[in-house]
SEKOL-224750 format. One record per residue (C-alpha): y, x, z; residue in one letter. Coordinates in steps of 0.05 Angstrom, whole numbers, padded with zeros to 5 digits, always signed. Layout:
% SEKOL-224750
YXZA ...
% end
This chain:
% SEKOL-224750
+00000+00000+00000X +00046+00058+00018X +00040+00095-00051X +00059+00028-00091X +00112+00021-00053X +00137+00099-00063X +00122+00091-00139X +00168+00023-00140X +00220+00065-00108X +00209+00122-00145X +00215+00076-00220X +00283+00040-00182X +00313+00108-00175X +00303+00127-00243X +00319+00064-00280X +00388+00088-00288X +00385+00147-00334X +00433+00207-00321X +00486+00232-00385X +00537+00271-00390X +00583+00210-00399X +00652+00199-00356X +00660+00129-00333X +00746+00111-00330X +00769+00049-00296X +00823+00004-00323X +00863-00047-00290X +00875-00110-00324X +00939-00093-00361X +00920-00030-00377X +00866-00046-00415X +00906-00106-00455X +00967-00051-00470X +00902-00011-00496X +00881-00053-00532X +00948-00075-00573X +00958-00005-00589X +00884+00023-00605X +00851-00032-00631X +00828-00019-00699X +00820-00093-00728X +00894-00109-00691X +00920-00050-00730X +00882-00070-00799X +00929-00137-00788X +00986-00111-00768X +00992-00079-00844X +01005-00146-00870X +01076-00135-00842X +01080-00081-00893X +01060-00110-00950X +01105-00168-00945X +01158-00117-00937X +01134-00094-01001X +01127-00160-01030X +01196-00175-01019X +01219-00106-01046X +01174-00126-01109X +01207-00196-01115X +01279-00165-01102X +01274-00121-01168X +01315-00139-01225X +01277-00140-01300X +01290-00068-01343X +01341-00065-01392X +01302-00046-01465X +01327+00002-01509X +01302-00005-01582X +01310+00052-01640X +01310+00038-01717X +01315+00076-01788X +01308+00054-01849X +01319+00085-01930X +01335+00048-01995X +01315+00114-02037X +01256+00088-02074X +01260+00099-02142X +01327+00142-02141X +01365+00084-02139X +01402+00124-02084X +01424+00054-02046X +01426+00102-01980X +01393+00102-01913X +01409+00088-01845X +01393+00079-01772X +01405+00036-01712X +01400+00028-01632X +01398-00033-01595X +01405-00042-01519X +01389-00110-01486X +01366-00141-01422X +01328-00208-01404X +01357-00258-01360X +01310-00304-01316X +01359-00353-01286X +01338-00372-01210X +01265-00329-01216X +01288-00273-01173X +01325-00317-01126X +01268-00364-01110X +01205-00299-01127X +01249-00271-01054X +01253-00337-01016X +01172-00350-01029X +01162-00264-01013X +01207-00275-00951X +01181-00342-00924X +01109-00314-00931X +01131-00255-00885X +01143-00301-00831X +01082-00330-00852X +01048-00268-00836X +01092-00246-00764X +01049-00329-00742X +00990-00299-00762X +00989-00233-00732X +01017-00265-00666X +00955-00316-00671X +00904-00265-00679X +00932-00223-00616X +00922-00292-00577X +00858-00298-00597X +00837-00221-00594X +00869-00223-00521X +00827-00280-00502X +00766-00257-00529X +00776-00181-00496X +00792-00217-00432X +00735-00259-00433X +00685-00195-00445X +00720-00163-00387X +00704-00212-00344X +00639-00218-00362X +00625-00146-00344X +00658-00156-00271X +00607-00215-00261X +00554-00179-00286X +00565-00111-00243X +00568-00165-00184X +00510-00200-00194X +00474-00129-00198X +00495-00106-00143X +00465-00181-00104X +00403-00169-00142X +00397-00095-00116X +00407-00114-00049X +00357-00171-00051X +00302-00121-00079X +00317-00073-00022X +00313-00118+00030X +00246-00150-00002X +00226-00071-00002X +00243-00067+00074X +00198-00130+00078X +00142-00097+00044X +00142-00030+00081X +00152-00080+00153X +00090-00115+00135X +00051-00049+00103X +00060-00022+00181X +00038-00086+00211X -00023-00096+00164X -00043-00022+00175X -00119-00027+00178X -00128-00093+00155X -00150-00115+00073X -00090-00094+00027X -00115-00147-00018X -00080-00204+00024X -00043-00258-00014X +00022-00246+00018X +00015-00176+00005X +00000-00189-00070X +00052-00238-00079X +00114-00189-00050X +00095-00141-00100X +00094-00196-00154X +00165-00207-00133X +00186-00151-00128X +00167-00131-00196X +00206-00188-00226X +00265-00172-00193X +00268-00100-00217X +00241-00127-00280X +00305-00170-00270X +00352-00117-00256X +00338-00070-00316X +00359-00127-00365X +00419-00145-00331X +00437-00061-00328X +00420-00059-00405X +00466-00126-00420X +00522-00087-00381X +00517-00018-00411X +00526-00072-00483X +00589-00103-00443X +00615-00034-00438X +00604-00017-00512X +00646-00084-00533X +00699-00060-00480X +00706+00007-00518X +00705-00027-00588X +00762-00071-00569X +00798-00011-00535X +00794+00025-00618X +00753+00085-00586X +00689+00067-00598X +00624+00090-00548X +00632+00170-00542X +00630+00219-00477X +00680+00171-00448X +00662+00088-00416X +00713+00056-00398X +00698-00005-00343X +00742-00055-00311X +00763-00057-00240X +00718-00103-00202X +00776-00154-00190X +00773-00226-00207X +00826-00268-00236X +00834-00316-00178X +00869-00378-00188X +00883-00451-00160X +00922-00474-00221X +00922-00557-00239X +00941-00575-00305X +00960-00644-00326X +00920-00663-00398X +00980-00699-00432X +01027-00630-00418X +00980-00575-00445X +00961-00614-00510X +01035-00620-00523X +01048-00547-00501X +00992-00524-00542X +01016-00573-00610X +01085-00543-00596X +01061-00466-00576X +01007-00453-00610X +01023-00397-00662X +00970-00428-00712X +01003-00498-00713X +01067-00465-00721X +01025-00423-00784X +01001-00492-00806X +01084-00512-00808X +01099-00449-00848X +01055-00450-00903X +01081-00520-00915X +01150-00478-00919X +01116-00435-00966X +01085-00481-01014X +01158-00521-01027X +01187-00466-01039X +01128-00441-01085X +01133-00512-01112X +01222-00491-01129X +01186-00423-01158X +01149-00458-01203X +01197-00507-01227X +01250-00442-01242X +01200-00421-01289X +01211-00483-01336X +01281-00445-01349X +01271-00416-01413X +01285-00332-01408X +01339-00308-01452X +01358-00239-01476X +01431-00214-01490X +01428-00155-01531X +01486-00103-01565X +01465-00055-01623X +01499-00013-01670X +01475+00007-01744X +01495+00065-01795X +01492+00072-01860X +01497+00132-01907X +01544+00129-01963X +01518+00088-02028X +01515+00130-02098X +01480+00077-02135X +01525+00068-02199X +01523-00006-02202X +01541-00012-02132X +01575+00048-02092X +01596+00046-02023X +01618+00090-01971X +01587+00110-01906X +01594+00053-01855X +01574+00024-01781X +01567-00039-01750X +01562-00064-01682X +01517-00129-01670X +01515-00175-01609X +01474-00229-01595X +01426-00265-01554X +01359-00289-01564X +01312-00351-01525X +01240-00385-01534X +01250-00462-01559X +01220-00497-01503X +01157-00527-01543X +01102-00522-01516X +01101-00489-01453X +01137-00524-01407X +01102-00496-01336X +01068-00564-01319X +01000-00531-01301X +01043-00492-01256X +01083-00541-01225X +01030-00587-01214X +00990-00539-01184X +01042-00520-01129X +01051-00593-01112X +00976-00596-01098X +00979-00534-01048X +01035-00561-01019X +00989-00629-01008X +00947-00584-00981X +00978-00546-00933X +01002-00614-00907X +00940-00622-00897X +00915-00576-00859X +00976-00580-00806X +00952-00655-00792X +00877-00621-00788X +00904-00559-00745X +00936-00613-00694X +00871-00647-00683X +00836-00580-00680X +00874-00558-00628X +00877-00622-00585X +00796-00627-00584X +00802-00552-00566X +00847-00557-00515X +00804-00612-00482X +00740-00582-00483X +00774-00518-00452X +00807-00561-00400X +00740-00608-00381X +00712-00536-00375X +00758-00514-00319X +00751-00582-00285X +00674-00568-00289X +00680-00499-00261X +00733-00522-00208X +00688-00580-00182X +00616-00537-00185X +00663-00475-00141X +00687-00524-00090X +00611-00546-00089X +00586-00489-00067X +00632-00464-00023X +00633-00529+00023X +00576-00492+00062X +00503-00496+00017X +00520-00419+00025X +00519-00408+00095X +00454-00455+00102X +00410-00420+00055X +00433-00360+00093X +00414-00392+00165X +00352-00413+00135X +00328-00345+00105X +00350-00317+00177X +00320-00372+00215X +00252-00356+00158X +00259-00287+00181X +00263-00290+00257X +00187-00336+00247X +00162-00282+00201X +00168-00229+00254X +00147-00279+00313X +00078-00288+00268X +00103-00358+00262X +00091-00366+00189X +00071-00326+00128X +00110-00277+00083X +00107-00327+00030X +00155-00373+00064X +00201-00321+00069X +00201-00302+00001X +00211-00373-00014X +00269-00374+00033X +00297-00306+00006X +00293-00329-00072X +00330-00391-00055X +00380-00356-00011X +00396-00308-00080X +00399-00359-00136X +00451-00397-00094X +00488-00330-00084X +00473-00322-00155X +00507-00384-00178X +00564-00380-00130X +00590-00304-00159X +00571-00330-00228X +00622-00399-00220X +00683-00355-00187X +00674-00315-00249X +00662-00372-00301X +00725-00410-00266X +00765-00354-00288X +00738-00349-00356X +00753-00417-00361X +00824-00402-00344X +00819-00352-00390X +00797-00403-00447X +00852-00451-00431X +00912-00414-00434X +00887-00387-00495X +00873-00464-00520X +00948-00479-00489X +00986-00418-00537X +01006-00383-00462X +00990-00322-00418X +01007-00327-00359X +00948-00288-00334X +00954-00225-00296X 
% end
């Protein structure tokens, strides 16, 4: 009996292997002002700002002037009627293009700024919530450890007071089985953790190297009340993808006006100037001579008359319509899960701490105290002792899941006001 119980010892000890890596621990706001300036995918987004920038630059450009270069001869035959050349210089005009090309370019910039602030909402709650989850998880660890050691304790206590007697006892037999599933227990939850630090690092931009960075064990705590009606009209009037959804309405009028500029027929205004060598030809002489020519030339307005294109930014801007009145009702059904989520978490806390704690506590004590008298069998205590951790269980894992609610809300509501 002794030597299982050194060898379960001996395999707890090692379950944890050793590495050269450096664990770093990060306080709440450290790790969100790590990750808005490290994170990789936050960074990908942010260069959206820069190509608007460049979208607007694009849109700001005015068309090239042309420059055109001619010659031409009236030798042929010796008829000696001369020869000349000529250079033209013109420009096209696109009346209203450019003007509306940089209100669509600048419009879809804001677009963009909604955006980025939308995905940082949803990149903070999402790092937030994996924080937390590590925190709860290195908790319930560390119950689990203790209730192993204490069932070890138990084992080696009634090891010495079977000494002598058949090993093969049934309470004997069934401590080890227990005790085996809780270490069995204990190396998932240590391998889900080391993957909760991995997603800490990836959010942080550095990846999983020498370095591990882990959050303090601190809980968000919080007695907040939130009224339904309030924080599905702050979330329909905060949320930075409703205000998106409003934007790219914005956008697709004004693409809508773009369109509509290009039934505005292009024109070009052009200057030239010719020369002509001097005329020998008997029957018609004539002496060296220029001329200057200004003019202006435009499509007849026949066929193409941008309909495809109009009508097709009318439909987007259908569209994005749309998809604001869908976005509302998104966010309203996501605001009330989130909130019916805290309520849950809120009424299952103040459940369990009303005193079912304490109880399963007096009762594994009271279990323990018979146990040693001879009263009753190991069993019982084991019974005792497994209830006594899967109420501890759920009462870390609801503290924790009341703050990931939290966590879920404000991010439903558009606010942070989490700290």
């Amino acid at each position: 009996m002794n030597k299982r119980l050194l060898t379960i010892l001996f395999a707890f000890a090692i379950a944890i292997p050793l590495s050269g890596q450096v664990y770093v621990q990060l306080t709440l706001n450290e790790y969100l002002e790590r990750v808005r300036k490290n994170n990789i995918e936050y960074a990908a987004e942010r260069l959206n700002m820069e190509i608007s920038d460049a979208e607007i630059i694009s849109a700001s450009v005015f068309s090239n002037p042309y420059i055109s270069l001619g010659y031409y001869t009236n030798e042929f035959n010796n008829m000696q009627m001369g020869q000349g050349a000529m250079v033209e210089i013109g420009k096209t005009f696109s009346p209203g293009r450019r003007t509306a090309a940089i209100n669509v370019a600048k419009s879809e910039k804001e677009l963009n700024e909604i955006l980025l602030t939308d995905f940082m909402r949803k990149l903070r709650g999402d790092a937030v919530l994996t924080w937390l989850e590590a925190v709860k998880q290195r908790q319930i660890i560390e119950i689990r450890k203790n209730s192993y050691h204490d069932q070890v304790k138990m084992m080696i206590s009634d090891s010495i007071r079977r000494e002598g007697n058949i090993v093969k006892d049934l309470d004997a037999m069934q401590s080890r089985v227990e005790s085996g599933l809780l270490y069995s227990d204990i190396i998932d939850m240590e391998l889900l953790l080391t993957q909760l630090y991995q997603n800490i690092s990836i959010y942080l931009g550095t990846g999983v190297k020498d370095t591990i960075y882990i959050p303090e064990t601190k809980n968000i705590w919080n007695s907040k009340v939130f009224n339904l009606s309030e924080i599905i009209q702050t979330a329909v009037t905060r949320r930075a993808d409703i205000q998106a959804a409003k934007k790219e309405i914005d956008v697709s009028k004004l693409s809508v006006i773009a369109a509509k500029k290009e039934r505005i027929p292009e024109f070009d205004i052009f200057l030239g100037y010719g020369f002509n060598s001097e005329v020998k030809n008997e029957l018609a002489p004539a002496p060296r001579h220029g001329g200057i020519e200004l003019g202006v030339s435009f499509p007849i307005p026949l066929f193409n008359r941008a309909r495809g294109e109009i009508q097709s930014a009318e439909v987007r801007r259908k569209q994005a319509e749309l998809r604001y009145l869908q976005a509302e009702r998104e966010v309203t059904s996501e605001v009330i899960n989130a909130f019916n989520e805290y309520m849950a978490t809120d009424k299952k806390l103040k459940f369990l701490t009303a005193g079912i704690v304490k109880t399963a506590k007096e009762v594994l004590d009271e279990k323990r105290n018979e146990y040693n008298n001879g009263d009753i069998h190991l069993i019982e205590v084991l019974d005792a002792q497994r209830s006594y951790d899967e109420i501890l269980h759920s009462l870390y894992s609801v503290i924790y899941d009341k703050s990931m609610a939290l966590v879920k809300l404000e991010t439903a509501m558009g606010v942070w006001n989490i700290e």
